[in-house]
C-alpha positions in Angstrom: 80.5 89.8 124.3 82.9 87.3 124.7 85.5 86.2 122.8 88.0 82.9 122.8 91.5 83.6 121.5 93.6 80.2 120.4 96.8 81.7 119.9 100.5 79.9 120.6 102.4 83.4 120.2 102.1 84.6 123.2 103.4 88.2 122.1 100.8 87.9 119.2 98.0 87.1 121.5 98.5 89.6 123.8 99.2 92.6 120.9 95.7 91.1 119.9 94.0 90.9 123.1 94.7 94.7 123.8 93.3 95.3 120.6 90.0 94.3 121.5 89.7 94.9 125.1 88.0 97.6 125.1 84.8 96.1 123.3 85.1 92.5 124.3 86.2 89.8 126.8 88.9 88.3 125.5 90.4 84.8 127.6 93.2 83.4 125.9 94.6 79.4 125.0 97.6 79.0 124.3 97.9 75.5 122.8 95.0 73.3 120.4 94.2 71.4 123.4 93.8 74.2 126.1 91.7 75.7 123.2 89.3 72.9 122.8 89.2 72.5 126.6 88.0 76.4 127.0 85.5 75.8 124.2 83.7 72.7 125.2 83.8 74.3 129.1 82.1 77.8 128.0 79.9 79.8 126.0 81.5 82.4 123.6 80.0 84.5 121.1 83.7 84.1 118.7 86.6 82.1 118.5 89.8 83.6 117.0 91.8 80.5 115.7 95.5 80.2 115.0 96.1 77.0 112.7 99.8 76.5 113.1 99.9 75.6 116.6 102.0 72.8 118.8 100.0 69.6 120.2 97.2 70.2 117.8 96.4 72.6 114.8 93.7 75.3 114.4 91.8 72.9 111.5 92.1 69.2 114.1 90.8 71.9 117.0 88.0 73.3 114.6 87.0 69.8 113.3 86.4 68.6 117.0 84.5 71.2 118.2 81.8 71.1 115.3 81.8 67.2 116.2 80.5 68.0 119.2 78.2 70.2 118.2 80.5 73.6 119.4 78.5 76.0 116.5 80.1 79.1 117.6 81.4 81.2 115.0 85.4 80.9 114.0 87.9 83.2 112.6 90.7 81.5 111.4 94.2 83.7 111.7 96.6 82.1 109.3 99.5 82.9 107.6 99.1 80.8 104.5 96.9 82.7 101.7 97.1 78.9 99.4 93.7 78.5 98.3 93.7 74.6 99.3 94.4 76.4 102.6 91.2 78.5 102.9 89.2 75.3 100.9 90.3 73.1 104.3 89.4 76.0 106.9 85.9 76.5 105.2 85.2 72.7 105.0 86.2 72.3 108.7 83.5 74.9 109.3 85.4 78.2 109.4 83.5 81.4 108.8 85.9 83.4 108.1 89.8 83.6 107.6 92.4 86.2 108.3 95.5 86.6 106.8 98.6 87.2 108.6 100.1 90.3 108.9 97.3 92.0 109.2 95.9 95.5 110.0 93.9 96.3 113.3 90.6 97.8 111.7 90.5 94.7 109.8 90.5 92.9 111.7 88.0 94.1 114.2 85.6 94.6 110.9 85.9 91.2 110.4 84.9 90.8 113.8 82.1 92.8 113.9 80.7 91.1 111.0 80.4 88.1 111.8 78.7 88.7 115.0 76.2 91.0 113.8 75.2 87.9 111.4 75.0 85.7 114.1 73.7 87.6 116.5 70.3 88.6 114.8 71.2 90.3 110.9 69.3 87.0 109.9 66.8 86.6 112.2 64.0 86.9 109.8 66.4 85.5 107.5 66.4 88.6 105.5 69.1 91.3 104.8 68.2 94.8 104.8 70.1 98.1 104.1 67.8 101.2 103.9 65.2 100.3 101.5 67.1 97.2 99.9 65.9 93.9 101.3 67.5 90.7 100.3 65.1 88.0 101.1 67.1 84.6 102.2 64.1 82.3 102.0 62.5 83.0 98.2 66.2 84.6 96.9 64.1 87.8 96.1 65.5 91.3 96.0 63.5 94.5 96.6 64.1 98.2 97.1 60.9 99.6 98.6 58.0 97.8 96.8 59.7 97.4 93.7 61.0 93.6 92.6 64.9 93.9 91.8 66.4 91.7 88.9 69.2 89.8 90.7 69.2 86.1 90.3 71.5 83.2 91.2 75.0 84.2 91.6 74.6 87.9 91.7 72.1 87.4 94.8 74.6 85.6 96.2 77.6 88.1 95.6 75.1 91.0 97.0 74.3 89.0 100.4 78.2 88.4 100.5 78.9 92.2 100.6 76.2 93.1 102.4 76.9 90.5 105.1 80.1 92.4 105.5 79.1 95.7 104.4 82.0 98.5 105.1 84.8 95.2 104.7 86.7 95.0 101.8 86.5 91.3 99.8 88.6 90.7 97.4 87.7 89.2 94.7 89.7 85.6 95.6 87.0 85.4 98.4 84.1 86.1 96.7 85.3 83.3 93.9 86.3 81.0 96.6 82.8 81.4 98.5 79.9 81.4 95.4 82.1 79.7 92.8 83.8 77.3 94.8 87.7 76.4 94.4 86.9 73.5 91.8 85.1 75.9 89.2 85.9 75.7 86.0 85.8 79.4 85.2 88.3 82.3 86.6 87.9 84.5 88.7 87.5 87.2 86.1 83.4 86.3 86.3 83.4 87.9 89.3 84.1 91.1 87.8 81.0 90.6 85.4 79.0 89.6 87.6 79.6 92.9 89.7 79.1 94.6 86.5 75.6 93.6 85.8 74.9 93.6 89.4 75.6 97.1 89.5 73.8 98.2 86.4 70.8 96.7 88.1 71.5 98.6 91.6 72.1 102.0 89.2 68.0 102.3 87.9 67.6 102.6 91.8 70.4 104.6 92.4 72.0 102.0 95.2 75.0 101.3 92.5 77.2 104.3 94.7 77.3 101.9 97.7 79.3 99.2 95.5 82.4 100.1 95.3 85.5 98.8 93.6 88.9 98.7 94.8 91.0 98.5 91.9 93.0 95.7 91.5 91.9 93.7 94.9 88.3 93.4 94.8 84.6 95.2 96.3 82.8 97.1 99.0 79.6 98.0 100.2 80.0 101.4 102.2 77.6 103.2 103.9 
């Protein structure tokens, strides 16, 4: 698979680029422009963004390649956690963000899942792990033949994790994503939400794969 790196710090890029040589093609841009050049020239399966970059930054570079119609998936490396930060990546069409400094698993976890989602996890637009299917089109859950009782927002929270099964997602990014940064709640409903989502999952005995990390957020593990 290939992948298109839009990096200014050319040390940076290049720790990055070994990082993932082994599994991907990696070319590297060095500058918003030579990025959006490479993009609109070739076909990549990924595009690893930096937004504070000279000439122009990672959200004018993202913004012009979903004008013209560039839908390949982004991961945004930034090192601003703000949340109006992460509100402008998403709304430029970001898939995911990455903060910087970060570790190497992570980020080649991130990677990972957000090409198995686009290449094929929703194909039939449904989401399955062992006998738990999550049903995209009709929002329904099942575990073998048996209807599960997840509505709304939990359905939503459980195709998150699932989606990145094996990544940790704090619980800042589950809010930001099903609640949206102009809610009125907090993001303490996340953690009742994963409650009751979990008592559900326990009658089936699936609850063991939802996993929290104290004091940062939730996993699915296999």
């Amino acid at each position: 698979m290939k992948i298109l790196l839009i990096e200014d710090d050319a040390i940076l890029s290049d720790t990055i680029k070994q990082c993932l040589i082994k599994q991907y093609d990696v070319e590297q841009a060095y500058d918003g422009e030579e990025g959006i050049a490479f993009a609109l020239e070739k076909i990549y399966d990924l595009v690893i963004l930096d937004i504070m970059m000279p000439i122009k930054n990672g959200y004018e570079v993202l913004k012009e390649l979903r004008e013209n119609q560039v839908e390949t998936p982004v991961l945004i490396l930034t090192a601003k956690d703000a949340l109006q930060d992460k509100v402008l990546g998403f709304r430029a069409g970001a898939d995911d963000y990455l903060v910087k400094p970060f570790e190497r698993e992570e980020l080649l976890l991130r990677i990972e899942a957000i090409l198995r989602r686009s290449h094929g996890l929703h194909r039939e637009n449904k989401i399955r792990y062992q006998e738990l299917e999550l049903n995209l089109s009709n929002r329904q859950v099942m575990i073998g033949n048996q209807e599960i009782n997840l509505q709304g927002k939990q359905f939503d929270m459980l195709e998150y994790l699932l989606t990145y099964k094996n990544t940790i997602i704090t619980k800042d990014q589950i809010f930001d994503k099903i609640w949206g940064f102009n809610s009125e709640t907090t993001t303490n409903v996340v953690e009742v939400y994963a409650s009751s989502m979990r008592k559900e999952l326990k009658k089936y005995g699936y609850d063991k794969y939802l996993k929290t990390i104290r004091g940062v957020g939730y996993i699915w593990v296999e």
